[in-house]
N, C-alpha and C positions, 0 to 999 in steps of 0.2 A: 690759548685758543684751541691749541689740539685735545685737549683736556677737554674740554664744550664737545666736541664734532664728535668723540669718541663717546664720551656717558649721551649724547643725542643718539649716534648709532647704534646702543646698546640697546635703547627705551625704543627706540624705531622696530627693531627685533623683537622684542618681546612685546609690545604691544601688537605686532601683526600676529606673533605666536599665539597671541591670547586670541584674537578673530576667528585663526583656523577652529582651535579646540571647541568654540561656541559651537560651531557647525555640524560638527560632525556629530553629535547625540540627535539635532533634528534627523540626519537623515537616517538615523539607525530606528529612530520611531518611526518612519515611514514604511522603513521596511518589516519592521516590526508587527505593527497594523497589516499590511496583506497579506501577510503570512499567519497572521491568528485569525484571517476570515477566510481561507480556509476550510471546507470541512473535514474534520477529522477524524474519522473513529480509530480508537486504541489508543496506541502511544505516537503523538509525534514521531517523525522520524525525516530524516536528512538528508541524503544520498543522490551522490553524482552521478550516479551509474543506473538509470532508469531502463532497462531491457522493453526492449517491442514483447507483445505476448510469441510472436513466433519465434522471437531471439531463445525466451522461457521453453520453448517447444523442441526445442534442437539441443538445450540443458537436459531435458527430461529423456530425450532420446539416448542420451548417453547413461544414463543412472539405473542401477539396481537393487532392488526391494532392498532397502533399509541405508540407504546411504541417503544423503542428505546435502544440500545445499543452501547457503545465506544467499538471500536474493532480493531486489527490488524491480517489479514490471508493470508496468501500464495492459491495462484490456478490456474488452468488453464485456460486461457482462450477462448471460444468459440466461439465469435462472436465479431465483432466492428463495429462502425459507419462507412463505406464507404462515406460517405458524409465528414466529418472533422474528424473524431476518438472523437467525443462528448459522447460516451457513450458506455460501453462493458459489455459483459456476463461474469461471472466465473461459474465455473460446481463447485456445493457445495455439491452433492452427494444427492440433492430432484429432485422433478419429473422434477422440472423448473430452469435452470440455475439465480443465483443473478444476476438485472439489477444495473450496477455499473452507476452512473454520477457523476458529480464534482463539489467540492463545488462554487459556484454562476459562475458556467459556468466557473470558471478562467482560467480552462486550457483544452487541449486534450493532446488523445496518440496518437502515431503511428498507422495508419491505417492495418498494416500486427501484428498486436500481436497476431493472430487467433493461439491457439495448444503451446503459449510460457506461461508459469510461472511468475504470477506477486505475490508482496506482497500490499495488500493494506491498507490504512489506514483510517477510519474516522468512521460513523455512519448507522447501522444495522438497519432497520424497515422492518414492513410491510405495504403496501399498495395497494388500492384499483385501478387501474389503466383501465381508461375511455378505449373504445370502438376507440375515435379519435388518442390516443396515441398509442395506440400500433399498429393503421398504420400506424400511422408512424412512428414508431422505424422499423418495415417490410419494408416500402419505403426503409427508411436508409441501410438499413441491403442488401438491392438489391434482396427483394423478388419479386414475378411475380406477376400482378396485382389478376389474380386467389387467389391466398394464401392471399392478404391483403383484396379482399373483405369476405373471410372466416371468417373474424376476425366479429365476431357481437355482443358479450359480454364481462360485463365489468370481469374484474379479480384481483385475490389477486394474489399479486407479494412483491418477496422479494426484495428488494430496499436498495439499500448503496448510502449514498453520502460519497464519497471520499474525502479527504484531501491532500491527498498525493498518488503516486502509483509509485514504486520502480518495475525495469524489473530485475525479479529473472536471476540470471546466473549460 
């Protein structure tokens, strides 16, 4: 008789074991699905550690031309490329909104992300930015020929290459 109650408690155990295991791939497809709708441009990316743009603002205050940081921040964005969305501003709470690009040109955004929320992902510097470029990101940007010949020095700019850029919702 104890022979019975034991191979019964054994089958008792493994058949609930078997119930859990069913379960759990439904719920990893659920989570699955929200996470691939999404939008995403670049590479996917993961990270626990989402910075406010101001958080990003007080990183930049600390850095000098050519030093660099891995970072992910939430922001608004200000401005895009009107030409292809090759490149866009986030307001970080300094005088000069962060010039965002992508890493080896791979990808653009949408050209209307002007006033929406993005998270971005990759590498924080500063740099020194030519007199030629920054008319042309003005070009880009659909400034008036007035405003881009104003441009005559060169400047320090906070500069992110992106990896990835996920549109906050």
């Amino acid at each position: 008789m104890r022979k019975i109650y034991n191979i019964f408690f054994v089958a008792l155990i493994l058949f609930s074991c078997k119930q859990n295991t069913s379960e759990k791939p439904v719920a990893m497809e659920v989570e699955e699905v929200a996470a691939a709708e999404l939008p995403v441009f670049g590479d996917d990316f993961k990270n626990e550690t989402i910075l406010s743009a101001y958080e990003l603002g007080e990183i930049y205050s600390n850095l000098k031309t050519g030093d660099t940081v891995k970072v992910t921040f939430e922001g608004p964005v200000k401005e895009v490329c009107q030409a292809k969305g090759c490149w866009m501003q986030v307001d970080v709470g300094a005088d000069d909104p962060v010039m965002v690009k992508f890493k080896d040109y791979g990808f653009f955004v949408p050209k209307d992300l002007g006033g929406k929320r993005v998270v971005v992902h990759g590498l924080a510097f500063i740099s020194e930015v030519p007199v030629e470029e920054q008319q042309h990101y003005a070009k880009d940007a659909g400034k008036s020929e007035t405003e881009i010949a104003a441009i005559t020095k060169p400047k320090k700019s906070l500069g992110f290459t992106a990896s990835g850029v996920k549109i906050a919702e």
